[in-house]
C-alpha positions in Angstrom: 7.2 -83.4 -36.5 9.1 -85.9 -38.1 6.8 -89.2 -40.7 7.7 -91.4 -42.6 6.5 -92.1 -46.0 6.3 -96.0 -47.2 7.0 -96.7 -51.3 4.0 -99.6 -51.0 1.3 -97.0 -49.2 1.1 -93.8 -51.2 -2.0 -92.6 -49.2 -0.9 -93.2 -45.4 1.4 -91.2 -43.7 3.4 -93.1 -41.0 3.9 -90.8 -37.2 6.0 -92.6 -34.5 4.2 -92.0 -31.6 5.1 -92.6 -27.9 8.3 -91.7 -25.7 11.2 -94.0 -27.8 11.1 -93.0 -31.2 11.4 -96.0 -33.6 13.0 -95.7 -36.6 10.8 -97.0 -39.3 12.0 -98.5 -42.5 9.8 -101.1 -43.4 6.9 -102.8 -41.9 8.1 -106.5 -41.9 5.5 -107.9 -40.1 2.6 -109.6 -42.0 -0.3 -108.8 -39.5 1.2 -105.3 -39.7 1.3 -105.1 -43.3 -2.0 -106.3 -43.9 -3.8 -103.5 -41.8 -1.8 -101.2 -43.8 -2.9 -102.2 -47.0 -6.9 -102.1 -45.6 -6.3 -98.6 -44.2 -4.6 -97.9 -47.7 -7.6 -99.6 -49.7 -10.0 -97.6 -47.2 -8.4 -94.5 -48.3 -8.9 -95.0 -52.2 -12.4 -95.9 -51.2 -13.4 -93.0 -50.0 -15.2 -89.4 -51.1 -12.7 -87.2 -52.1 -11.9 -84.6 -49.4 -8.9 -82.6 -50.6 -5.5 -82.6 -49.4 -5.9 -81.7 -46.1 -2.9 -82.8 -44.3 -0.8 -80.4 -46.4 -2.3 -77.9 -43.7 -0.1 -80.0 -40.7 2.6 -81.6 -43.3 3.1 -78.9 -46.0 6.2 -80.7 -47.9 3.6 -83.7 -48.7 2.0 -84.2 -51.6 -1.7 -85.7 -52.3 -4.3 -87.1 -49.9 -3.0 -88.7 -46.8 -4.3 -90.6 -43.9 -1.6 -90.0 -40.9 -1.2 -93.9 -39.4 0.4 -93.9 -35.8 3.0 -96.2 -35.1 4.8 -97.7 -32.3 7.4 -100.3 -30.1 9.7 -102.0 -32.8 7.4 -101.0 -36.2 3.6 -101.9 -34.5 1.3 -99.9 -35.8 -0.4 -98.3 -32.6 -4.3 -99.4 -32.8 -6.0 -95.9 -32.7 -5.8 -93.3 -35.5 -4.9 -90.3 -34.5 -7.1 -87.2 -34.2 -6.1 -84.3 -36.1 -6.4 -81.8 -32.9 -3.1 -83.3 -32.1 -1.6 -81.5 -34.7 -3.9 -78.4 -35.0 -2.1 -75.2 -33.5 0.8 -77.2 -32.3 4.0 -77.9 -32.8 6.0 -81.5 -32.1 9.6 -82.1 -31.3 11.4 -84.1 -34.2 13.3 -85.8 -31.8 10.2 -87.2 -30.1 7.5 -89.4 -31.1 3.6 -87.5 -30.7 2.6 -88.1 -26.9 0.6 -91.2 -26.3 -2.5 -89.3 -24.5 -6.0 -90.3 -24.8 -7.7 -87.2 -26.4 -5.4 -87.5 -29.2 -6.6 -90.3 -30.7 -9.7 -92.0 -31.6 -11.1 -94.1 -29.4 -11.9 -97.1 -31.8 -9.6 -99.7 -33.1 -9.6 -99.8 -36.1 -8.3 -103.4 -36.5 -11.8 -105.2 -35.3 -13.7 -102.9 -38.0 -15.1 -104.6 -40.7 -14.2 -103.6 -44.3 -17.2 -101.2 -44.3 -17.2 -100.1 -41.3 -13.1 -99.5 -41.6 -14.3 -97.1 -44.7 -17.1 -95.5 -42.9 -14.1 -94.8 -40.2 -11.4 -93.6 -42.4 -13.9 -91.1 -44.1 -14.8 -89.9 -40.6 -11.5 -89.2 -40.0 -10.4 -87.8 -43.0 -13.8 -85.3 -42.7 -12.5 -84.3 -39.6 -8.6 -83.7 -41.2 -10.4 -81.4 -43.3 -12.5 -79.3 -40.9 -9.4 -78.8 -39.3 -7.5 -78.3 -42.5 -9.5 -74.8 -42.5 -8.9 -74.0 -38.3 -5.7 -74.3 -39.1 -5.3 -71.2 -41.6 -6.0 -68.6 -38.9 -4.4 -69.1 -35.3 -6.3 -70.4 -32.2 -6.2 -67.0 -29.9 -7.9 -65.8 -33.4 -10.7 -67.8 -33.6 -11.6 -67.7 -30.0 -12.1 -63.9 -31.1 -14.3 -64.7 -33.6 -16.2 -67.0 -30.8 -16.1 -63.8 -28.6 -17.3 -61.5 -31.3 -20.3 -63.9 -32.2 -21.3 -64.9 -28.5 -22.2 -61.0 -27.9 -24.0 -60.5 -31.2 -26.1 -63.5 -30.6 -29.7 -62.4 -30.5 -30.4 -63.8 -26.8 -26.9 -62.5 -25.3 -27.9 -58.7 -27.2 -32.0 -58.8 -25.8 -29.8 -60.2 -22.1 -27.5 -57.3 -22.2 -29.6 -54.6 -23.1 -32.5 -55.8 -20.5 -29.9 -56.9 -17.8 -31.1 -54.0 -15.8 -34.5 -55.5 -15.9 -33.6 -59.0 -14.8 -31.6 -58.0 -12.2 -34.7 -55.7 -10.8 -36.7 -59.1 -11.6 -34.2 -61.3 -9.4 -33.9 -58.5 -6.4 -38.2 -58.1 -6.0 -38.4 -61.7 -6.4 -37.0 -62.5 -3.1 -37.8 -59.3 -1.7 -39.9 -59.0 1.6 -41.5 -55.9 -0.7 -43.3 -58.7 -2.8 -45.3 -59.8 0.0 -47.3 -56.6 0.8 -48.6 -55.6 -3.1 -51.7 -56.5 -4.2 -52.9 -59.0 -4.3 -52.1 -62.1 -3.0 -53.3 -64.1 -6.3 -51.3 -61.5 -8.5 -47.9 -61.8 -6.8 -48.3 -65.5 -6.4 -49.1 -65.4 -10.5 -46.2 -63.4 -11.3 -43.6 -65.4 -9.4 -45.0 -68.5 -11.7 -44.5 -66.2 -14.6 -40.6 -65.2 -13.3 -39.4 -68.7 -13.0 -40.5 -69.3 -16.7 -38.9 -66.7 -18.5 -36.0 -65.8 -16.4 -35.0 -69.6 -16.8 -32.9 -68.9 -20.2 -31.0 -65.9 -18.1 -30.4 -68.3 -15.6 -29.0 -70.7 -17.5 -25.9 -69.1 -18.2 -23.6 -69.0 -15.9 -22.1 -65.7 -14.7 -18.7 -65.4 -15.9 -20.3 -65.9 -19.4 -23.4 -62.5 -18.6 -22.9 -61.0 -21.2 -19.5 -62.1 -22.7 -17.3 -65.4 -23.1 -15.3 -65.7 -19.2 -12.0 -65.3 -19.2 -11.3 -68.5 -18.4 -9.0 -71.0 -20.1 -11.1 -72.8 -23.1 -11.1 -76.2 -24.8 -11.7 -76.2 -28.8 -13.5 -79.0 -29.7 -14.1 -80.4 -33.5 -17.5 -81.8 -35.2 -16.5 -81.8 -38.2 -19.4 -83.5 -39.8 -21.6 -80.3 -38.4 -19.1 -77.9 -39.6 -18.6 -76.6 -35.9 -15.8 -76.1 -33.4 -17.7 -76.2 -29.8 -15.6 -73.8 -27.6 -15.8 -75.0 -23.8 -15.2 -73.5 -20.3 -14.2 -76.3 -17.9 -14.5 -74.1 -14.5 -17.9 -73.0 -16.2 -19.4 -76.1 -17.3 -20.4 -74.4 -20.3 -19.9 -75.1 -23.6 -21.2 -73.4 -27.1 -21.1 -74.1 -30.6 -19.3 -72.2 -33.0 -19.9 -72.3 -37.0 -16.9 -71.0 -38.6 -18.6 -71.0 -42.2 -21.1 -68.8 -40.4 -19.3 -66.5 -38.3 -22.0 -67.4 -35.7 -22.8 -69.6 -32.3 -25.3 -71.7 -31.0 -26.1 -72.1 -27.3 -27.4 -75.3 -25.7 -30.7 -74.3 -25.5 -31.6 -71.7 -28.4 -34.6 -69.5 -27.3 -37.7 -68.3 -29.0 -36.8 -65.0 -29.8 -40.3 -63.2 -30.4 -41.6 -65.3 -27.3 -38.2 -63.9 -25.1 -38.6 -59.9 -26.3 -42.3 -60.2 -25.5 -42.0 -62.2 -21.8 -39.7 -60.0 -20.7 -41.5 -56.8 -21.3 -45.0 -58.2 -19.8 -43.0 -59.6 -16.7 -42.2 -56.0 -16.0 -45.7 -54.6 -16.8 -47.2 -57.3 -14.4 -45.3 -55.8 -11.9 -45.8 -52.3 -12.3 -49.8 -52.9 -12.4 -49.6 -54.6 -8.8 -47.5 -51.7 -7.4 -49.8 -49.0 -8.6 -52.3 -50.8 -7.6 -50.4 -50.5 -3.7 -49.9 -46.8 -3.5 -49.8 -47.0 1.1 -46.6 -49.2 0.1 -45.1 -46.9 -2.0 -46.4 -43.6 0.9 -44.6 -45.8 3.4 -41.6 -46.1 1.5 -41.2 -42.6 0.9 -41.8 -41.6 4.8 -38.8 -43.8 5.4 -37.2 -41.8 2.4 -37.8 -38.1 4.3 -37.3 -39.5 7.1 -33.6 -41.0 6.8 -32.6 -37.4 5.3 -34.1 -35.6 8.4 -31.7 -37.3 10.7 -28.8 -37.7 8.5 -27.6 -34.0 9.7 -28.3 -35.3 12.9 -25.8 -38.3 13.1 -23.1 -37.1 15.5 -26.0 -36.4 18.4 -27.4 -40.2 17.2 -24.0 -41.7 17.6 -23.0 -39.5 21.0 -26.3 -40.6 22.5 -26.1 -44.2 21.9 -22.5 -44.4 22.8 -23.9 -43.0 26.3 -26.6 -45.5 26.1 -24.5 -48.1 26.1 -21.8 -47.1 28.7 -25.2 -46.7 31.3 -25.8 -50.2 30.4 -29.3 -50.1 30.5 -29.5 -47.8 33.7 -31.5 -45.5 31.6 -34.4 -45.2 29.2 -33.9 -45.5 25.3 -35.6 -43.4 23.0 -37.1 -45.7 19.5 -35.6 -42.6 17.7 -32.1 -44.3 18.0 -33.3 -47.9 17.4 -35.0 -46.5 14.2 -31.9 -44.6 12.9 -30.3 -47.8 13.4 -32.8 -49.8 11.4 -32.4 -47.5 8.8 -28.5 -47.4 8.2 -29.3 -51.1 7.1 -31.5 -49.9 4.8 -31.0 -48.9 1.2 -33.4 -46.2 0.2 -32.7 -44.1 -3.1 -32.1 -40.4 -2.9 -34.7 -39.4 -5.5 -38.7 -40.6 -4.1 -39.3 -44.0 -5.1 -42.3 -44.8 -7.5 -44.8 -47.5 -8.1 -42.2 -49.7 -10.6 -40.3 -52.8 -11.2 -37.0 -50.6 -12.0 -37.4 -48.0 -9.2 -38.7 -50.7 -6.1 -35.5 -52.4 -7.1 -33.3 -49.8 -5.4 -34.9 -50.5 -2.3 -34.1 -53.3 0.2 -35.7 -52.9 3.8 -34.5 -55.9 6.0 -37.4 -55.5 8.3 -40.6 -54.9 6.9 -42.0 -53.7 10.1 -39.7 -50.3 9.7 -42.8 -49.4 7.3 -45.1 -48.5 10.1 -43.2 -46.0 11.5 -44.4 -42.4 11.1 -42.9 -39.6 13.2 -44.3 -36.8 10.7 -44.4 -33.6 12.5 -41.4 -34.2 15.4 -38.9 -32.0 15.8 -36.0 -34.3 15.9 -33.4 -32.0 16.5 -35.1 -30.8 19.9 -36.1 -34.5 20.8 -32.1 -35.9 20.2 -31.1 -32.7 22.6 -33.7 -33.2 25.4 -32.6 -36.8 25.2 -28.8 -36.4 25.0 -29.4 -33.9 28.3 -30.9 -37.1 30.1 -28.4 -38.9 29.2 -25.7 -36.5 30.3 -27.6 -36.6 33.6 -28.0 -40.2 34.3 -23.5 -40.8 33.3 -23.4 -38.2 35.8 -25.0 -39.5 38.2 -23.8 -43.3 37.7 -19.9 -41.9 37.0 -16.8 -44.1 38.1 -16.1 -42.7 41.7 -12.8 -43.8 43.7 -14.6 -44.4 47.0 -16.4 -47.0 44.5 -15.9 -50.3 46.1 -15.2 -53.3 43.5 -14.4 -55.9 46.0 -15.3 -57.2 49.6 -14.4 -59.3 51.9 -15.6 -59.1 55.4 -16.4 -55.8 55.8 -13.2 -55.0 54.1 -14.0 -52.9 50.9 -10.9 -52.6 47.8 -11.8 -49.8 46.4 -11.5 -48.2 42.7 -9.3 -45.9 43.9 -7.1 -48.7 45.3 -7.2 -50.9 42.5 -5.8 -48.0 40.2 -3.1 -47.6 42.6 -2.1 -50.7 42.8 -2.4 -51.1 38.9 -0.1 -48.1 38.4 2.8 -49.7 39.8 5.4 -51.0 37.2 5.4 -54.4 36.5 2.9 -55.2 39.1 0.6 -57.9 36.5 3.6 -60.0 37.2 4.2 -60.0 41.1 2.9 -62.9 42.7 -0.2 -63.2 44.6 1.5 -63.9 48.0 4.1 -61.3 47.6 1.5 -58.4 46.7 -0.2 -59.2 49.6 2.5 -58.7 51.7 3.7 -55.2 50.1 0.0 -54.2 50.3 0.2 -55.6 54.5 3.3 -53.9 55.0 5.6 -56.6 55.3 9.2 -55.1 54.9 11.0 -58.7 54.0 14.4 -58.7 52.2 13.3 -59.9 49.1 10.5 -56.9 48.7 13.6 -54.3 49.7 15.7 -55.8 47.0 13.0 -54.8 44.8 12.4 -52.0 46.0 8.7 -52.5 46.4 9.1 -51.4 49.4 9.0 -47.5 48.4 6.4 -47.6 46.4 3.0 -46.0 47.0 0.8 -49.0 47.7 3.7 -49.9 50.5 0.7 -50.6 53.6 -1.3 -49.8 51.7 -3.6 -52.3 53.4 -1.8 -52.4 57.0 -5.1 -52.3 58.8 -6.5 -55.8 56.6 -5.9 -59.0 58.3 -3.5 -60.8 56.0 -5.8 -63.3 54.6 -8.7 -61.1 54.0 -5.9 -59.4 51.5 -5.3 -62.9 49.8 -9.0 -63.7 49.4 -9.9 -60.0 47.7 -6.8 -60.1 45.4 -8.0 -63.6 44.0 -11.5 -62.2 43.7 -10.3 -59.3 41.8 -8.0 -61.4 39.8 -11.3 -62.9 39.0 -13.4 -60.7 38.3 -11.1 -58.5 35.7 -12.2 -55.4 37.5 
């Protein structure tokens, strides 16, 4: 990055800034001149804060106060913020882009003499906080953000009880809630959930229980001492203390208070499920009873697919309906018992399933007496080709007919008029050029009056049969 250094202002460092690059000499100017010589008084003015921009400008000497400048020697009226040099590097042939976040956002040529001071030390603070960013490389201090973010006390306690506020989250909205005892008790310990899950809550996802991998912006406070690290996409943002090697999130937690909430949430919980043994009896039932006719799926499956090809022409059994209730169900292998951890695995879309009790029954012998029913009824009700789909008249087209008629090539795309008078018989040139005239459905109809022919194709048309 190229600067220029002015005989009459030892302690300011001049950077062109914008897209024409203006070759400085001398500031001619008075107006000019005179802002010069207040930032340079404001300089010697101030606490001593080390040579800082030696990190950014390494071949200068002593303590200097970079001083943007721009269009024909004017000095631009922002100073310009040291993260616009920090991990970056600037073309010499180009002055420093003209963008908002790298400068400060007062001007410092309204300021008063005291308040100009009180500016200059700000921003010489700030050179000097990022004097000390800029000995190690960005990619390396977000590491050092990472490796602090999961040793912060809240983030460890979150990622070693994760399992538990998850299990919190999943009976929270669970219909299971709503049949332990009691009423008052439940309704308590959903109060209580809202409270102390509300710090878990408060971070977003990406961030449970790491940094996302999102891109970051580094951020300097350099009167605090910290460089805030934040995740656009996230809207999340923590504070990092590099003096520290630790971080701060935007609302710290009670510690004690967290360890001790969390624990009693989950004892809460357990009390009110022992207390509700029938629920957990219930669930278990459900448990035997999905295993039982797990070895039975292919009959389940055969018999519902014959179920539904008799389209209601005979009975169900609730054996199938149940089976099918309970493939939406998520039941544990190993028997459930009366806590927070083991309810969790369970998720019964509808509650009523609990009811059911078919201890005793021999499914295997009920699934084949029903399947033999079945087998019965589809052959009683089975496609026949004497079947007749459509009438008109007295006149029947039968299924037989229809499949005739459908197995002739191309036949989807001969005109109405024209199959009726293959299927009448009618022998005109145009049918022997085709040749329909030698194929099986030829007459087919002979004995139909013409337009009783026309009016059962459109209705089969129609129909789809």
């Amino acid at each position: 990055m190229r600067y220029v250094e002015l005989n009459d202002y030892p302690s300011l460092l001049i950077i062109p800034v914008g897209r024409k690059f203006p070759e400085v000499r001398s500031i001619g100017h008075k107006k000019q001149r005179g802002l010069l010589s207040r930032l340079q008084h404001a300089v010697d003015g101030i606490i001593e804060e080390g040579h800082a921009i030696q990190a950014f400008f390494p071949d200068i000497n002593g303590r200097r106060l970079p001083v943007p400048i721009y269009r024909k020697e004017e000095l631009y009226p922002h100073l310009i913020r040291p993260e616009s040099f920090l991990w970056k590097k600037h073309s010499d042939q180009r002055g420093l882009p003209i963008e908002k976040d790298s400068f400060y956002s007062v001007e410092y040529e309204t300021l008063s003499a005291q308040d100009l001071e009180a500016h200059v030390q700000r921003v010489m603070t700030d050179y000097s906080f990022a004097a000390i960013l800029q000995e190690r490389k960005r990619d390396e201090w977000l590491e050092s953000i990472r490796s602090a973010y999961s040793r912060h006390p809240f983030i460890e306690l979150a990622r070693t009880k994760q399992d538990v506020v998850q299990a919190v989250e999943i009976l929270n909205s669970s219909s299971l809630l709503g049949l332990l005892n009691s009423p008052e008790d439940v309704a308590f310990w959903r109060h209580r959930v809202e409270i102390v899950l509300r710090p878990y809550r408060s971070i977003p996802f990406p961030w449970r229980w790491d940094i996302c991998r999102h891109e970051k912006e580094l951020t300097l406070k350099a009167k605090e001492e910290i460089l805030s690290c934040t995740c656009h996409e996230c809207n999340y943002t923590i504070d990092y203390y590099p003096e520290e090697d630790r971080v701060t999130l935007p609302t710290e937690v009670n510690m004690e208070q967290a360890r001790k909430r969390i624990a009693t949430i989950e004892r809460q919980f357990n009390a009110m499920a022992e207390k509700t043994t029938d629920v957990v009896t219930a669930i278990r039932r459900l448990q035997d009873l999905k295993a039982a006719l797990r070895p039975l799926a292919g009959m389940i499956e055969r018999a519902r697919d014959l179920e539904e090809q008799l389209g209601g022409r005979a009975a169900s059994h609730p054996i199938l309906s149940i089976y099918q209730s309970l493939k939406g169900c998520k039941l544990p292998d190993r028997y459930v018992e009366p806590d927070l951890m083991s309810l969790s695995l369970v998720h019964i879309p509808d509650i009523s399933l609990l009811k059911t009790n078919l201890e005793g029954e021999d499914f295997q012998q009920t699934l084949e007496d029903h399947l033999s029913y079945l087998e019965r009824k589809e052959q009683e009700y089975r496609p026949s080709p004497d079947d007749v789909m459509v009438e008109v008249k007295g006149y029947g087209l039968t299924r037989g007919m229809i499949e005739d008629i459908e197995g002739v090539p191309g036949w989807s795309d001969i005109p109405v008029h024209l199959l009726v008078q293959i299927l009448k018989g009618e022998a005109t040139s145009k049918i022997r050029r085709m040749g329909l005239n030698d194929t099986s459905i030829f007459a087919m109809l002979s004995s139909w009056p013409a337009k009783y022919i026309t009016q059962a194709m459109i209705k089969w048309k129609k129909s789809g049969a």
